[in-house]
C-alpha positions as CSV (number, residue, x, y, z in Angstrom):
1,X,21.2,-53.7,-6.8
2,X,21.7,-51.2,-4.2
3,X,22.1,-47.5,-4.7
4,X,23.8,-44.9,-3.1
5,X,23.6,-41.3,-3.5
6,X,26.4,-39.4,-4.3
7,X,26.0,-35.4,-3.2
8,X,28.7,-33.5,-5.8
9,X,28.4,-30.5,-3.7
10,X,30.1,-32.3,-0.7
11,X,33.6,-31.1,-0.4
12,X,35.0,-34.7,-0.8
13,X,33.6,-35.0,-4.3
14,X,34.1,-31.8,-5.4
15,X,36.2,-29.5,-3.8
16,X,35.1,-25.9,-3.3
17,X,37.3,-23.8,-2.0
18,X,39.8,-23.3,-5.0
19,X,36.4,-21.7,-6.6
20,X,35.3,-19.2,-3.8
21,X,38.5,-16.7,-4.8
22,X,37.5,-16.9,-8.7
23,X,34.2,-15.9,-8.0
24,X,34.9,-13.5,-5.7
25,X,37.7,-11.8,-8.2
26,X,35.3,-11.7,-11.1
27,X,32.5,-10.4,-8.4
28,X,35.2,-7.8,-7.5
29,X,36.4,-6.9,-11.2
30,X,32.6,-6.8,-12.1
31,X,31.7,-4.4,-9.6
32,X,34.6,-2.0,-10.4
33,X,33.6,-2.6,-14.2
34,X,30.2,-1.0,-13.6
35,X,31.5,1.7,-11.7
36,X,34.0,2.4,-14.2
37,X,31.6,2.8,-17.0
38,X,29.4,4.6,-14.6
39,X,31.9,7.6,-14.1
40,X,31.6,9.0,-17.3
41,X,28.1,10.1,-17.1
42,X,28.5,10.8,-13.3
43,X,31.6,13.2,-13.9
44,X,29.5,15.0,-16.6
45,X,26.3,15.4,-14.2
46,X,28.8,16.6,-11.6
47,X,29.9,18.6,-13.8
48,X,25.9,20.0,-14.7
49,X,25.2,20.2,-11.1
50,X,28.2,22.7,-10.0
51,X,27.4,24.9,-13.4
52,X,23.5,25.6,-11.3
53,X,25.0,26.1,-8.3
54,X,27.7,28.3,-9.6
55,X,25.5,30.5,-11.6
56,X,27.8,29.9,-14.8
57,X,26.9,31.6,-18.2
58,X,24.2,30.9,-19.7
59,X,24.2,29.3,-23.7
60,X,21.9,27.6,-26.0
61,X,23.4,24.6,-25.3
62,X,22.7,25.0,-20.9
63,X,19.7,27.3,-21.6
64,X,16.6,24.3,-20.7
65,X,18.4,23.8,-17.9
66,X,18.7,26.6,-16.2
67,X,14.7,27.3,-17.1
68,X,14.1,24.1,-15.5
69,X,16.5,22.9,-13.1
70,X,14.3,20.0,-11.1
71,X,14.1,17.6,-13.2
72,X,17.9,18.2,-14.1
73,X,19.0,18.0,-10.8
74,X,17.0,14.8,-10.1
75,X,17.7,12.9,-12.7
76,X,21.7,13.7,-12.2
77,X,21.0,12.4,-8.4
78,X,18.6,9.3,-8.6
79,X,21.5,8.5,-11.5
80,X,24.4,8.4,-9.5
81,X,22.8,6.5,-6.7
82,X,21.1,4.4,-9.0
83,X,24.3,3.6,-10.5
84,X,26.8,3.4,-7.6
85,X,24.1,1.3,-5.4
86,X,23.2,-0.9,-8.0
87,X,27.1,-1.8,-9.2
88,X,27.2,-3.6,-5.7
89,X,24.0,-5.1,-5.6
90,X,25.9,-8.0,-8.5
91,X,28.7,-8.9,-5.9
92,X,26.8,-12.0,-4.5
93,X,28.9,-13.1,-1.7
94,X,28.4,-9.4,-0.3
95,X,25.1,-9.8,-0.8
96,X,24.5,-13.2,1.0
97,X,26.5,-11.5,4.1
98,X,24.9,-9.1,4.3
99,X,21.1,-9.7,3.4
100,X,19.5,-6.7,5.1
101,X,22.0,-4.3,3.8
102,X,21.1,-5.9,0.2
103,X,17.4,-5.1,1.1
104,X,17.7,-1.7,2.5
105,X,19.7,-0.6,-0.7
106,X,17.6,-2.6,-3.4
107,X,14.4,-0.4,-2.0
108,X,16.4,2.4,-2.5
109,X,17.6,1.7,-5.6
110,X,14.3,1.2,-7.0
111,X,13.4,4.4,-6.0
112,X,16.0,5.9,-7.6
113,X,15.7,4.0,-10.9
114,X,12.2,4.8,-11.2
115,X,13.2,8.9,-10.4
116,X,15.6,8.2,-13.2
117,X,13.4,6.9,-15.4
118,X,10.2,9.0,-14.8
119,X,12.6,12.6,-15.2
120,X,14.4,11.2,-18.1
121,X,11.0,10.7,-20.0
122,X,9.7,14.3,-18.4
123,X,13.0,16.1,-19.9
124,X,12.7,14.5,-23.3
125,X,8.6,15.5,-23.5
126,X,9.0,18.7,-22.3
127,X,12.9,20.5,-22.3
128,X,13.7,21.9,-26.1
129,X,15.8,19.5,-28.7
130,X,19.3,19.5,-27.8
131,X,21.4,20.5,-31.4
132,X,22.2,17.3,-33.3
133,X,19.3,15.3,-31.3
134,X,16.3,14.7,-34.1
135,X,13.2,12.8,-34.0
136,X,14.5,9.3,-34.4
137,X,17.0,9.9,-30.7
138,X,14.1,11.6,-29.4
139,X,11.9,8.4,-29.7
140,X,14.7,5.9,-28.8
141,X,15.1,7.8,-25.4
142,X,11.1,7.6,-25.4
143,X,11.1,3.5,-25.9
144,X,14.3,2.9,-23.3
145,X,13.2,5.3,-20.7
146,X,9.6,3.6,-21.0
147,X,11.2,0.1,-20.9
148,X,13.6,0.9,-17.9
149,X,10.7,2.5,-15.6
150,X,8.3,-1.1,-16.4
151,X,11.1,-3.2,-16.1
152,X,12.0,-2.2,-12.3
153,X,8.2,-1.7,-12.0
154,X,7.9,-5.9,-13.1
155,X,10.9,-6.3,-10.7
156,X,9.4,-5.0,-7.8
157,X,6.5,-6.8,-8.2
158,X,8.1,-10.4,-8.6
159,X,9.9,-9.7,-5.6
160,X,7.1,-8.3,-3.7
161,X,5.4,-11.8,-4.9
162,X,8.7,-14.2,-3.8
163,X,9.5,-14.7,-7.3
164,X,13.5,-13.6,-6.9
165,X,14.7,-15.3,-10.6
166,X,12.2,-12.7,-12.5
167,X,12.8,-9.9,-9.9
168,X,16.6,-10.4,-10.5
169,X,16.3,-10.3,-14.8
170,X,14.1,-7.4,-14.3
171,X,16.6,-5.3,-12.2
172,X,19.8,-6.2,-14.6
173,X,17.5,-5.1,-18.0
174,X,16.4,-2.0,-15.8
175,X,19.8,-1.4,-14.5
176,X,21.3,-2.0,-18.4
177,X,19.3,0.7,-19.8
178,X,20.1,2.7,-17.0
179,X,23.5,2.5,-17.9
180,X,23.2,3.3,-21.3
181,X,25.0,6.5,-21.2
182,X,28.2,5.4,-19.7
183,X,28.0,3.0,-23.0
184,X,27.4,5.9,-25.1
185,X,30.2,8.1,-23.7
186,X,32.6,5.3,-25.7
187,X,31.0,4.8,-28.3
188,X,30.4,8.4,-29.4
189,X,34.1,9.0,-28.4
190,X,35.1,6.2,-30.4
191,X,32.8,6.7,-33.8
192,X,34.0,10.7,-33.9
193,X,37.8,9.2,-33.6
194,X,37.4,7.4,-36.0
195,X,34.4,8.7,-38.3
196,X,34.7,12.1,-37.3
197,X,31.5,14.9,-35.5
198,X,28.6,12.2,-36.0
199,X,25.8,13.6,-37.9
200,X,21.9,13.9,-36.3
201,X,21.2,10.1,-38.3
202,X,24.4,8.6,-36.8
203,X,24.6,9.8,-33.3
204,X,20.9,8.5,-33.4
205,X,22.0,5.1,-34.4
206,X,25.1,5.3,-32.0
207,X,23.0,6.2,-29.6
208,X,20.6,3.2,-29.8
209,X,23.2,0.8,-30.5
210,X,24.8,1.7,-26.7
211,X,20.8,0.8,-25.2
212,X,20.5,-2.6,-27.4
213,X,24.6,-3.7,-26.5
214,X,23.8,-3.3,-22.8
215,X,20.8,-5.3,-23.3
216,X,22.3,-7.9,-25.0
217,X,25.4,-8.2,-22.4
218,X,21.8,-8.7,-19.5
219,X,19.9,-11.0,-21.7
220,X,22.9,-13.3,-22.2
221,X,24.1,-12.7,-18.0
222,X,20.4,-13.8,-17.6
223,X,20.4,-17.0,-19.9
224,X,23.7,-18.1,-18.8
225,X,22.2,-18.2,-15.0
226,X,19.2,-19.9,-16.1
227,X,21.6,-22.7,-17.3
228,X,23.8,-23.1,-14.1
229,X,23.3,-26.5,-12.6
230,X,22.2,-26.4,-8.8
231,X,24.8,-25.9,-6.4
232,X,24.2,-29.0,-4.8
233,X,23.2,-30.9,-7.6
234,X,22.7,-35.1,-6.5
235,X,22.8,-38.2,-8.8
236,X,22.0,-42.1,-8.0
237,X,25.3,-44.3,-8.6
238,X,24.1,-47.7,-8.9
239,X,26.3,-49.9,-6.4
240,X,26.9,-52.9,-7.4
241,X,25.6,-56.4,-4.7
């Protein structure tokens, strides 16, 4: 018995070219996803930035910020680059164009994700409780900001070893937390629509539940490509004498 091997990648077995527009329509939609969850908590830092620059009043609620405007003003920058660089670092076919743009702006992104990080954790040690934040939001934002800064720290170092399967699971976890806040800009919005002001215990929990749903969406984006076949996956056909 003779055997011959079929290639299913070949275009004569499998065609391929009715897929490319799928995947590049759900590359597109996923792209414009992120940035659409990422506006909401880039409109608000716009919206923190021009209140320094424009001197505006002063309150209890602005107050740490005016003390301390650095890490403020960091953390609202790194963010949006962070988030807006990051968004197209998913689309894959823009990525495999253009490799060295992917590079340039993955470095960068790094940067900025550990600046986010890093002055996330600096304002929650050192800038005064918000009103309504308590002890249980102020560890959660200790745990996440922690666990975003070693996740693009592991990142960078699988990539800087070859390993690009672990250096992309790190990046989506890191970029998940990341983008907790657009998360929690709907679901705070939805809870007091529906449940009314949120108490200290429930913003907490609501707060924490935004962090864990990202997480879950990149765990499962992470598992499903660990079960993708090969893209040129080959099997033995027995041929018959």
């Amino acid at each position: 018995m003779n055997a011959t091997i079929v290639d299913h990648g070949s275009a004569s077995e499998t065609p391929q070219k009715p897929k490319t527009p799928i995947k590049a329509r759900s590359a597109k939609w996923l792209v414009a996803g992120l940035l659409l969850l990422s506006a909401f908590p880039l409109a608000a830092g716009a919206f923190r930035l021009s209140q320094l620059a424009g001197g505006a009043a002063i309150t209890p609620a602005n107050a740490r910020f005016f003390a301390s405007p650095l890490p403020v003003v960091v953390h609202i920058v790194s963010a949006g680059v962070y988030a807006l660089l990051g968004a197209f670092q998913f689309a894959t076919a823009f990525r495999r164009r253009r490799p060295g743009w992917h590079r340039a702006a993955g470095r960068l992104v790094v940067l900025c994700g550990l600046l986010v990080g890093l002055s996330g954790l600096w304002m929650t040690l050192f800038y005064p409780w918000p009103k309504g934040d308590g002890a249980l939001l102020y560890g959660l934002r200790l745990v996440f900001g922690s666990a975003m800064v070693v996740s693009i720290v592991l990142a960078f170092t699988a990539i800087r070893r070859g390993d690009v399967r672990r250096h992309r699971a790190w990046m989506l976890r890191g970029y998940a937390i990341g983008l907790g806040a657009g998360t929690q800009a709907l679901i705070l919005m939805a809870g007091e629509l529906t449940l009314g002001p949120p108490s200290e215990l429930s913003r907490a929990l609501l707060m924490g539940a935004a962090w864990v749903i990202n997480l879950a969406v990149a765990e499962w984006a992470i598992r499903k490509r660990l079960r993708r076949p090969a893209r040129t996956a080959s099997a033995v056909v027995p041929h018959p004498q």
